[in-house]
MARBA-3410 file (N, C-alpha, C, O; in Angstrom, 1 decimal):
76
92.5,66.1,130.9,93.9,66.2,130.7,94.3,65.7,129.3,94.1,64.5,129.0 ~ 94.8,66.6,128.5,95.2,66.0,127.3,96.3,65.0,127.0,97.2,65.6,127.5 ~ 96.6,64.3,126.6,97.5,62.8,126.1,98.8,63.8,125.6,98.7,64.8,124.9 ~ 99.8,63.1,126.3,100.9,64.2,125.8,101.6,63.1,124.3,102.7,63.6,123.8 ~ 101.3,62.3,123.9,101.5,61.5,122.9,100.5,62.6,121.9,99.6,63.3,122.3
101.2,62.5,120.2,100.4,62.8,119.1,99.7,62.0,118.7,100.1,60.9,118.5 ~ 98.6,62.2,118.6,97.0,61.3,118.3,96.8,61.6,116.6,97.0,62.6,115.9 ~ 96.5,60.1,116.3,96.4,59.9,115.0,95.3,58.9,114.2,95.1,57.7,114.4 ~ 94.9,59.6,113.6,93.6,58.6,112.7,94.1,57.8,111.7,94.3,58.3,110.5 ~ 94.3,56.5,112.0,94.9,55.3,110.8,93.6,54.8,109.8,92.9,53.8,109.9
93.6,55.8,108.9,92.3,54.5,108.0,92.8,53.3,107.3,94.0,53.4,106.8 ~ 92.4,52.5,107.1,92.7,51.9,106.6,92.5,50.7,106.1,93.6,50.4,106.7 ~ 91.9,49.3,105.4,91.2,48.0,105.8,91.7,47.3,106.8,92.8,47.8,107.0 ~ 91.3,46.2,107.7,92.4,45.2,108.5,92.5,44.0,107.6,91.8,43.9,106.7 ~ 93.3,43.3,107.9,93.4,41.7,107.1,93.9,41.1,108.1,95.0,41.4,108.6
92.9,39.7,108.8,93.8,38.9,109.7,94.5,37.8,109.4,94.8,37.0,110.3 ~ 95.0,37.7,107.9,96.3,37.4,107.5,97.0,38.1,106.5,96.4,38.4,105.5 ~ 98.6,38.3,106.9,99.0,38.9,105.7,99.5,39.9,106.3,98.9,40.6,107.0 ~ 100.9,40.1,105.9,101.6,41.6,106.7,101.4,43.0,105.7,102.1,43.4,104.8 ~ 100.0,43.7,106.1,99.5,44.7,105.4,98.8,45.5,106.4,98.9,45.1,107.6
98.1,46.5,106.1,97.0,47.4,106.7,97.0,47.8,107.6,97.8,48.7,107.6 ~ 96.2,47.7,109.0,96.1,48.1,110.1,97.2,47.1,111.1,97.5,47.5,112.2 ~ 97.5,46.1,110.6,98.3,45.3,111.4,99.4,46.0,111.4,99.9,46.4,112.5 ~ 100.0,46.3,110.2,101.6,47.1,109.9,101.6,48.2,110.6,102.2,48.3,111.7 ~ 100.7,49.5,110.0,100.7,50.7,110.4,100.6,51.0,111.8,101.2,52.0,112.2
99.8,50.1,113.1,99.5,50.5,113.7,101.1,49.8,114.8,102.1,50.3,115.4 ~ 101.0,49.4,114.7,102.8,49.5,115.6,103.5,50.1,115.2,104.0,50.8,116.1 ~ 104.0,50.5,113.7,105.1,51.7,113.6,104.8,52.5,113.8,105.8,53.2,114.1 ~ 103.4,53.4,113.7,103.2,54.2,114.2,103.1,54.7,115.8,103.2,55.8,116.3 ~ 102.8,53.3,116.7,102.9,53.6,117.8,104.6,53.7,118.3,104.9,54.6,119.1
105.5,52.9,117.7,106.7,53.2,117.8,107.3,54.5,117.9,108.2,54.9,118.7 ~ 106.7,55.2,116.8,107.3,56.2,116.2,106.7,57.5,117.2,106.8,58.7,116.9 ~ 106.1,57.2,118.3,105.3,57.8,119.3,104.0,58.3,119.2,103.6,59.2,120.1 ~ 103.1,57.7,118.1,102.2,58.2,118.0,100.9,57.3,119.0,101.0,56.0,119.1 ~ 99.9,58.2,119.6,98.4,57.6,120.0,97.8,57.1,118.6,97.2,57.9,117.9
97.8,55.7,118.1,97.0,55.2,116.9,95.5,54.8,116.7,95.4,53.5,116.5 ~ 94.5,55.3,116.6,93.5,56.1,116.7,93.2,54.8,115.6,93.6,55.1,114.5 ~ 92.6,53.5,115.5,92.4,52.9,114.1,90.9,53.2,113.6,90.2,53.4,114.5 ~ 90.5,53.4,112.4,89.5,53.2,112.0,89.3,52.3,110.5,89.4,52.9,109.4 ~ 89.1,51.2,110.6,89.1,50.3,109.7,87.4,50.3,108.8,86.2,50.2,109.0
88.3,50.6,107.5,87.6,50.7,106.3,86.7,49.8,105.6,85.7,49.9,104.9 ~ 87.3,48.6,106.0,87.2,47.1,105.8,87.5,45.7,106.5,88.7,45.4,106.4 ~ 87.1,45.1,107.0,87.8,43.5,107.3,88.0,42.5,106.3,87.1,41.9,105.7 ~ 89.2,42.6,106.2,89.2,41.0,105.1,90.2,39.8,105.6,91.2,40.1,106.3 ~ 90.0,38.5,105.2,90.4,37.5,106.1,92.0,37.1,105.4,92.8,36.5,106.1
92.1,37.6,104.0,93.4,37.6,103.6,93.6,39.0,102.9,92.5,39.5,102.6 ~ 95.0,39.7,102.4,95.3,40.3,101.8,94.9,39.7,100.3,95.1,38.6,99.9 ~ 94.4,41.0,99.5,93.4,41.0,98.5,94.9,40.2,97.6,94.4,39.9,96.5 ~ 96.3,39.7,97.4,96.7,38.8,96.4,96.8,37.3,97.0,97.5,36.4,96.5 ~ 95.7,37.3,98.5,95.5,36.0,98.4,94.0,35.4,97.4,93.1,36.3,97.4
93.7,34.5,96.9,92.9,33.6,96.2,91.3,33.9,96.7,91.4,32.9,97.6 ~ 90.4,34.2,96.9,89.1,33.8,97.5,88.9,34.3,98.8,88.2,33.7,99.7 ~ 89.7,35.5,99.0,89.7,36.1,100.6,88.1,36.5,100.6,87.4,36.5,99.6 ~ 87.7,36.9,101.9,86.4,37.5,102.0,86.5,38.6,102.8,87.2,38.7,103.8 ~ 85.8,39.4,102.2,85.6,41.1,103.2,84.1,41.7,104.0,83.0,41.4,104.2
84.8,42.3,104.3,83.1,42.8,105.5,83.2,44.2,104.9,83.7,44.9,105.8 ~ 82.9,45.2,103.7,82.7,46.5,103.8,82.3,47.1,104.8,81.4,46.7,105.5 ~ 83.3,48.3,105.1,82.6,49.1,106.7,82.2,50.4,106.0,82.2,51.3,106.9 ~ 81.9,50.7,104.9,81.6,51.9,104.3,81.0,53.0,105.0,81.5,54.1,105.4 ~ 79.7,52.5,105.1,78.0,52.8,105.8,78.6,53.5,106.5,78.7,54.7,106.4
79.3,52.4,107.7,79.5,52.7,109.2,80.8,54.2,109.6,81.0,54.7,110.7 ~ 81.5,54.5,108.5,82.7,55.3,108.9,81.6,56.7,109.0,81.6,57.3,110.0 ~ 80.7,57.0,107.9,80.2,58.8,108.2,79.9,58.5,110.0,80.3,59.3,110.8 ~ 79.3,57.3,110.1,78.7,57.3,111.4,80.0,57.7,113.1,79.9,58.4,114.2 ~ 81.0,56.7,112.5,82.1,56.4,113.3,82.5,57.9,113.4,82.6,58.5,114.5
83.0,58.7,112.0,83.7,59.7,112.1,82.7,61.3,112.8,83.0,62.3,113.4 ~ 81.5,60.8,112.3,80.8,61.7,113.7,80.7,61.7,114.9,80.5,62.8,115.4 ~ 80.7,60.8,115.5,81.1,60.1,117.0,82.4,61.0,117.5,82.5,61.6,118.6 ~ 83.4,61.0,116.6,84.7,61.0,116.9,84.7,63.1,116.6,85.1,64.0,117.3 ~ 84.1,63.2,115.7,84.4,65.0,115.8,83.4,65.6,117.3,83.2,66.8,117.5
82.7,64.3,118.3,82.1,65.1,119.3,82.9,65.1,120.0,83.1,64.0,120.5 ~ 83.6,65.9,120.3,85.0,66.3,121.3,86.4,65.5,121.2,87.3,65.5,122.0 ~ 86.2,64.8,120.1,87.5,64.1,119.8,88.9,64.7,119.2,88.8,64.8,118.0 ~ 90.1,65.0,119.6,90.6,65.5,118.5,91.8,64.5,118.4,92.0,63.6,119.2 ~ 92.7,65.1,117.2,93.6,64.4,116.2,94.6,65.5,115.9,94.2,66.7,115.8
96.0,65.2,115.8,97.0,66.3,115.4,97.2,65.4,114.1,98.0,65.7,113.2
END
């Protein structure tokens, strides 16, 4: 049965401080009535204009992620 909500692919980095990224997008978008679908690009521990933040590249792993997701996945 399909989700009667519009389904959406959020790319985007996360930062677990800092009002940016996947933290922002993914409530207004659920707001706004969408299924928010995250796929994070990156982790980083502050938003890149804080000082010495550190990141996790998820580069590698997205071809991987976004193939998973085209086996019967879909997205409007």
């Amino acid at each position: 049965m399909r989700n009667p909500l519009p389904r959406v692919a959020a790319i985007h980095d996360i930062c677990g401080y800092g009002r940016c990224s996947l933290t922002v997008v993914i409530p207004i978008l659920s707001t706004m009535g969408f299924e928010v679908c995250p796929l994070p690009t990156a982790v980083l521990s502050t938003h890149t204009l804080f000082p010495n933040f550190t990141i996790l590249d998820l580069t590698d792993e997205l071809p991987k992620i976004i193939t998973h997701w085209k086996d019967g996945l879909t997205y409007d």
